[in-house]
N, C-alpha and C positions, 0 to 999 in steps of 0.2 A: 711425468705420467708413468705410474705403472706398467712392469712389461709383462706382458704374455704369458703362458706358462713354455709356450713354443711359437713359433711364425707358424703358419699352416704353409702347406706343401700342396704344391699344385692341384691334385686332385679335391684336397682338402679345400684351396681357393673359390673353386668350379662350384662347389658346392654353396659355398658361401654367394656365390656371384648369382647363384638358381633358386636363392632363398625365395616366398611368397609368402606376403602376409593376408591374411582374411579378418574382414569386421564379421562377427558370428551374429546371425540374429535369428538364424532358427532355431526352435524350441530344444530340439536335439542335437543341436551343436553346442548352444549353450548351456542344456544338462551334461554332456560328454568334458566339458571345459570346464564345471562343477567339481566334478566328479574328480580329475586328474589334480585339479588345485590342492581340493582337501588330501588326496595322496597323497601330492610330493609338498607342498609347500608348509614351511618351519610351524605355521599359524594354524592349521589344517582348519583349517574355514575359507572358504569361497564367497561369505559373503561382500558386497558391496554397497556402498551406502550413496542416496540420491539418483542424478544422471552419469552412467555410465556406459561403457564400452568393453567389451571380451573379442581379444584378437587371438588366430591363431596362427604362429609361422610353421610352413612347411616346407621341405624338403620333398620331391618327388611323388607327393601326396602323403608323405607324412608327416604326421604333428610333430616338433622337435621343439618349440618355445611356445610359452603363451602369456599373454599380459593382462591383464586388466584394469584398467581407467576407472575411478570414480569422482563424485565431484569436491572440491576442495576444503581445504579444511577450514571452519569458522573463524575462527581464532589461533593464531599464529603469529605470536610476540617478532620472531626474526625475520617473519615471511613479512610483514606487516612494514619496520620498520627498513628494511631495503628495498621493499616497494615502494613508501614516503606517502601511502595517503594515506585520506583523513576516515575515522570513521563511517563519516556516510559515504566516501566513497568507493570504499571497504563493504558496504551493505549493498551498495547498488552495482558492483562491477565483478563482485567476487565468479560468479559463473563463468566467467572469462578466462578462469583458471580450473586445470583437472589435477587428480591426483593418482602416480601411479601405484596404486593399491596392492599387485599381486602382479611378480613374476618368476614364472618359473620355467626353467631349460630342462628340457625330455631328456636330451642328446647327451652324451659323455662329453661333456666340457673339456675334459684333454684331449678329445679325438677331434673336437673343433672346436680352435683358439679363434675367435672374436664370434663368436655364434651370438651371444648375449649381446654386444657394441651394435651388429651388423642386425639383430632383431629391430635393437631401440630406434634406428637411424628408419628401416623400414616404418615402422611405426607413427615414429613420429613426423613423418612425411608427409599422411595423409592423415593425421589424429581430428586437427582442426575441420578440414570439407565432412568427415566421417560424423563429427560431435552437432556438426549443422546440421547435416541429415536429420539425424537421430534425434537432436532435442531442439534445435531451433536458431541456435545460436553460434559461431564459430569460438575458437579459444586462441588466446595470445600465448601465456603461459603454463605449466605444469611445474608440480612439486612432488616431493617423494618420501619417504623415512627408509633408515637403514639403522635395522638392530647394530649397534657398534659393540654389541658384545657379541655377536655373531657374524659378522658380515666386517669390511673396510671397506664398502661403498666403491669399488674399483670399477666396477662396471660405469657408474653414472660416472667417476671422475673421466672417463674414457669416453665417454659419451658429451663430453662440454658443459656436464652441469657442474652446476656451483653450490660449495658444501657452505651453510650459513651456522651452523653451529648446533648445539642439541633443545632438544624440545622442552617442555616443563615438565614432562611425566605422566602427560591425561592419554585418552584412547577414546574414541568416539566409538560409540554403542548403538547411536539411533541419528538421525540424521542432524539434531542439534544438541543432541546429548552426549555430554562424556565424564569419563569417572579418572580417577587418579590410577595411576599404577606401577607408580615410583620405580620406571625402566624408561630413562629420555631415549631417545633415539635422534640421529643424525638425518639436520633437515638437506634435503638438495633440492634446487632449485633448476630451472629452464625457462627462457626467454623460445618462445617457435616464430617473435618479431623482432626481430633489433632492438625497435623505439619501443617497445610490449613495456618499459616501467616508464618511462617518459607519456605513454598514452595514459597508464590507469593511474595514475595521478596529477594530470590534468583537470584545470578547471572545466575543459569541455575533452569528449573525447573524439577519436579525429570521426568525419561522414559518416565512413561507414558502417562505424561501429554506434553511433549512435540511437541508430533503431533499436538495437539488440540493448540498451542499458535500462536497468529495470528501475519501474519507479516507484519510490518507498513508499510503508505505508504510512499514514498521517501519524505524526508523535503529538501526545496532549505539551501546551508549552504554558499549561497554567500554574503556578507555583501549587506545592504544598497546601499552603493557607486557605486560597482561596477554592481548588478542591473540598478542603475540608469544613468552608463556611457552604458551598452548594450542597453537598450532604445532609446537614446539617437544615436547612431550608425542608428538603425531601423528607425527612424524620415527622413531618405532619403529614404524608398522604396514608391515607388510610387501606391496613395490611388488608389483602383480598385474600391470600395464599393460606390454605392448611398449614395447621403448625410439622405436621412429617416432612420430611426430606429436605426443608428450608437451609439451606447451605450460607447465602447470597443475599446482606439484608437488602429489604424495597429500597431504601433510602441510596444504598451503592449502586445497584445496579437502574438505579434515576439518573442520578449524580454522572455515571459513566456515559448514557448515551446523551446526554443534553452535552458534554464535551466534548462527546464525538461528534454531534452536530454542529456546536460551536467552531472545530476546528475544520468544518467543510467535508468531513469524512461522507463518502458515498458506498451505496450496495447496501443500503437495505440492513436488517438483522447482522448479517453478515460481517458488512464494515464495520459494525460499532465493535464485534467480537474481536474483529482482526485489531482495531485500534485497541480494546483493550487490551489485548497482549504485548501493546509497544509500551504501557505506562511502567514505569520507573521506580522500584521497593519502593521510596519515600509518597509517590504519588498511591502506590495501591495503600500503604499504609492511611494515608491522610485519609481514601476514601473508605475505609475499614473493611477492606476485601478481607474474605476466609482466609484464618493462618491455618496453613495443612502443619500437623505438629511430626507428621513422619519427615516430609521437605525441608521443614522448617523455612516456608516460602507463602509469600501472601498470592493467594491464586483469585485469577477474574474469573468472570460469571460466564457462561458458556454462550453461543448462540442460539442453543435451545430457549437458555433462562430468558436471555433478553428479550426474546421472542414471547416468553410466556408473560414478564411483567407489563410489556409493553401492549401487549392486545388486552391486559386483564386491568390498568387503572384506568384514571377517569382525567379524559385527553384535558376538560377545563380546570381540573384542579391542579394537575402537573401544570399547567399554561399559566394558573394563577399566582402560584409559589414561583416558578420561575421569573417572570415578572420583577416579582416581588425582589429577588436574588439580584437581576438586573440592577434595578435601582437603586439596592443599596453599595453595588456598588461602582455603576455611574454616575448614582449623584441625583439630584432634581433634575425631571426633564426641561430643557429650554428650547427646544426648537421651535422653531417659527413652521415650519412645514407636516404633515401627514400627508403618503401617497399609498393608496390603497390600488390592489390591482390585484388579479387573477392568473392562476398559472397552473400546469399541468405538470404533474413530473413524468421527467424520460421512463418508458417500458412501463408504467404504471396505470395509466390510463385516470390516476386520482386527479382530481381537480379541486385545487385550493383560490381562496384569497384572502391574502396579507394587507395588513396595515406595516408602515414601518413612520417612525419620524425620520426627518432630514435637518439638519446634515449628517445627524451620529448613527443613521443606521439603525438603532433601538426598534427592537423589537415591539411592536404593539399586540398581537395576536394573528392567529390562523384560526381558519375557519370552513372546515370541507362542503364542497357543492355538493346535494345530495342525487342521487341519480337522477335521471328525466326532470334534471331541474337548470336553473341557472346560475348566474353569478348574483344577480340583484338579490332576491334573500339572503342568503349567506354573508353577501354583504350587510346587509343593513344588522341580521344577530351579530355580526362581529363588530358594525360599527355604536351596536347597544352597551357592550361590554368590556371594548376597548378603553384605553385609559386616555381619550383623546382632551384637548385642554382647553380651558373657554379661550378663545384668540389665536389658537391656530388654525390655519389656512389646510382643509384636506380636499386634496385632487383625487377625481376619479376619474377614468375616460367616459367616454359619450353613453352609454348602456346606463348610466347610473342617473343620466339628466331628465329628474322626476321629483315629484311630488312630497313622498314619502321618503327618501331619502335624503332630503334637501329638509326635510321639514324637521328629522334626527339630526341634524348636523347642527341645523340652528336653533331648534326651539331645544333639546334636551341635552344637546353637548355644549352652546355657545359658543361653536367655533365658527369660521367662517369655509366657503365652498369655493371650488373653480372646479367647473364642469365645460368641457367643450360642446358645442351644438352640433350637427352635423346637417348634411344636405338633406336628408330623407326623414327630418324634423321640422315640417312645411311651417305648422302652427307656431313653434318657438321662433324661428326664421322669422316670420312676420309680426312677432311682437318683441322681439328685439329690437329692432332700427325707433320703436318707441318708446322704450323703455329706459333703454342703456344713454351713458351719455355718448356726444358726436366723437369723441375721444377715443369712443373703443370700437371694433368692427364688429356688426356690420355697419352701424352707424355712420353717415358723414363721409362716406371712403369710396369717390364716384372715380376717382386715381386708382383703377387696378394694377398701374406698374410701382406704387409704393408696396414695400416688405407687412405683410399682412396674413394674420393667422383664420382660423373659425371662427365664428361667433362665438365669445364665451359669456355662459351667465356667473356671477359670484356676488357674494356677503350682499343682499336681498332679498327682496320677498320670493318665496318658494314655488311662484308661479312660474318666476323665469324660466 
């Protein structure tokens, strides 16, 4: 360890021993903390990027150190591989780490030897309870840089951090942006846990922490190819949009939310924006997002846009071509089953009903309930248009066991029904027991303690 440039002398102790540090959150503390950074510090910028924290140590009520916290850095080849995890675990845990951005000592450094060591040790004392407060979450570790053409990092090496070697030369500008600036700096590192690398590379991380790990957002995991045959499919719906400002062809920004659907992405407009920000150069290429020529970057379609294309086409022909995209590439349908059924989405108050086949899941169509209405029409448009097959079996619950419903399924789809009866269906009820064979209930079944369902009617006459 580095020494000193002097031990301090007892009064000079006393002082160090009366040190107090302050988390600053008033407006005026942290303009005052502003203010003094861009003075004294080598960077003359106070700025700080994401979640952060502004301490100030003092002396007798004077400011004599002050730090600043902000939150870690994205990307960090040395920080990365002495930690040992995996990229997602790397997206989802990084918050768990701050970085200290900005410090700078008021006090004549010769007049008091460990004033800097005796800040950091304050500091990082209560960084973790402070960083909860303040943004929600506690922190395990922190990291640092240190111009080594201006600095030897002696403070942190006195302070127990660990020097991992120098940076690649970028500087972060915006909170995931940064630019080259062919000046590495020396990275240092701090554990404020013991097991802090053993947790955040863990397959799980321990209780407590695992409220606090954040969950990613959904990445498309469709190859290239078959992005670029759904595209491809969407290149026949027909353009609605003025030729001005058209940035975003229709055909992409189809392509993009039908995969954000596909891979279960929620929230609306919103989600499908956030997922296309996770797709992959090869993936934005196959879908032929805009090349920005200043970037030289294939950029997705905004939440605005999505918003705009998706209220402006025509919901059966998107439904018809995708379909279509389906099948060609699962194949002939073969399922033996159709279950149609009704369902509301969460916060939305829309009310849909789906066809799907079983076992594979395939999509058959959607069909929105119109207001002051029900499920039975919407049903039966959807089960007009649907691609149902002569010989399979479509189930519907009890709402559906009727006349006209029963009479599409068999006279113009050729497929067969299973509808359940219910109790407050007096007339079905009673012409059941003569109708069905004794084999099925209610028929023949005066044994109520044998395992026994509703009445069901199925593949007959449409009075059932």
């Amino acid at each position: 360890m580095a020494k000193p440039l002097r031990l301090p002398g007892v009064e000079e102790q006393r002082m160090l021993d009366e040190l107090e540090i302050h988390l600053l959150v008033e407006p005026a503390q942290q303009a005052r903390w502003n203010r003094l950074v861009k003075e004294r510090h080598y960077l003359r910028s106070a700025s700080l990027v994401g979640e952060q924290c502004r301490y100030a140590v003092s002396y007798q009520g004077q400011w004599v150190a002050l730090l600043g916290w902000s939150a870690a850095a994205w990307h960090l080849g040395p920080r990365d591989e002495w930690l040992g995890w995996s990229e997602e675990q790397r997206r989802s845990r990084l918050h768990f780490l701050a970085q200290n951005s900005r410090f700078v000592i008021l006090a004549d450094r010769t007049r008091y030897p460990n004033l800097g060591t005796r800040s950091m040790k304050l500091c990082l004392a209560q960084l973790s309870a402070d960083w909860q407060t303040q943004h929600g979450h506690p922190l395990v570790a922190v990291e640092s840089f240190v111009d080594g053409q201006l600095f030897r990092g002696t403070l942190y090496k006195a302070s127990n951090w660990t020097l991992l070697g120098p940076t690649a030369g970028f500087g972060r500008v915006a909170e995931d942006f940064y630019v080259r600036h062919a000046r590495p700096k020396q990275l240092w590192v701090r554990l404020l846990q013991p097991q802090a690398r053993a947790w955040l590379c863990a397959a799980q991380l321990p209780a407590p922490l695992q409220a606090y790990e954040k969950a990613l957002p959904t990445r498309c995991d469709l190859a290239p190819g078959k992005l670029a045959s759904l595209r491809e499919h969407f290149t026949q719906v027909r353009e609605f949009r003025k030729g001005q400002g058209k940035r975003h062809r229709l055909a992409t920004v189809l392509a993009i939310a039908a995969s954000a659907k596909m891979a279960g992405v929620i929230g609306g407009y919103s989600g499908v924006a956030s997922y296309a920000r996770n797709l992959t150069r090869p993936q934005r290429r196959a879908l032929h997002c805009w090349f920005n020529p200043k970037t030289q970057e294939y950029e997705v379609p905004s939440e605005s846009c999505i918003l705009r294309v998706l209220q402006g086409v025509s919901p059966l022909e998107v439904e018809s071509l995708m379909l279509a995209w389906q099948d060609q590439v699962l194949g002939p349908n073969t399922d033996p089953l159709v279950a149609v059924d009704g369902k509301t989405l969460k916060h939305s108050g829309v009310h849909l009903a789906g066809a799907i086949s079983l076992p594979s899941h395939r999509c058959l169509g959607v069909e929105p309930v119109a207001d002051k209405s029900n499920e039975i029409p919407a049903t039966q448009r959807l089960i007009a248009r649907a691609p149902i097959l002569p010989g399979q079996m479509v189930s519907l619950d009890a709402m559906h066991t009727q006349h006209q419903t029963v009479a599409q399924i068999l006279f113009d789809k050729g497929a067969d029904y299973l509808l359940p009866i219910k109790g407050n269906q007096d007339s079905l009820l009673q012409t059941a027991p003569q109708l069905l064979p004794e084999s099925v209930p209610p028929s023949g079944c005066e044994d109520r303690r044998q395992p026994q369902s509703a009445g069901t009617a199925h593949a007959g006459d449409p009075s059932h």
